[in-house]
C-alpha positions, 0 to 999 in steps of 0.5 A: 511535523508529518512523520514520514517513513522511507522508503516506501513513500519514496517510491510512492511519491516517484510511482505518482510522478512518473504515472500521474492519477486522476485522483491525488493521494498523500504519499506518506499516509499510503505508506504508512497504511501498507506499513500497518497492514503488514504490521498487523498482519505479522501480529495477528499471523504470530497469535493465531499462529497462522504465518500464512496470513501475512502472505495472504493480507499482503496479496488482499491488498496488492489485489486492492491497489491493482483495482484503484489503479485500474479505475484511477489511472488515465488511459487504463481500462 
């Protein structure tokens, strides 16, 4: 059984309804990147003793994402 973690996948799973991509993706499994990610980030942020990396890995993968949607999303340029 597929563990799935709310409520981040529920709003992926709303943002992919409302705004169909070119290219399918699995809800659950972003969600559970982007939870790892802060995860990580708020791990290493405490052992290097730098709390500012998190704000900045978060703010790398906005930055990531707003470029997938630019190129993935029907009708953008």
């Amino acid at each position: 059984m597929k563990a799935t973690w709310r409520p981040g996948s529920a709003l992926l799973t709303e943002a992919k309804r409302l705004h169909p991509p070119r290219v399918g993706f699995d809800p659950d499994a972003v969600a559970w990147m982007l939870y790892s990610t802060w995860q990580g980030s708020m791990l290493v942020g405490k052992t290097r003793q730098r709390p500012e990396m998190v704000i900045e890995n978060l703010r790398q993968m906005r930055t990531y994402f707003q470029a997938i949607q630019a190129r993935l999303t029907p009708g953008a340029s």
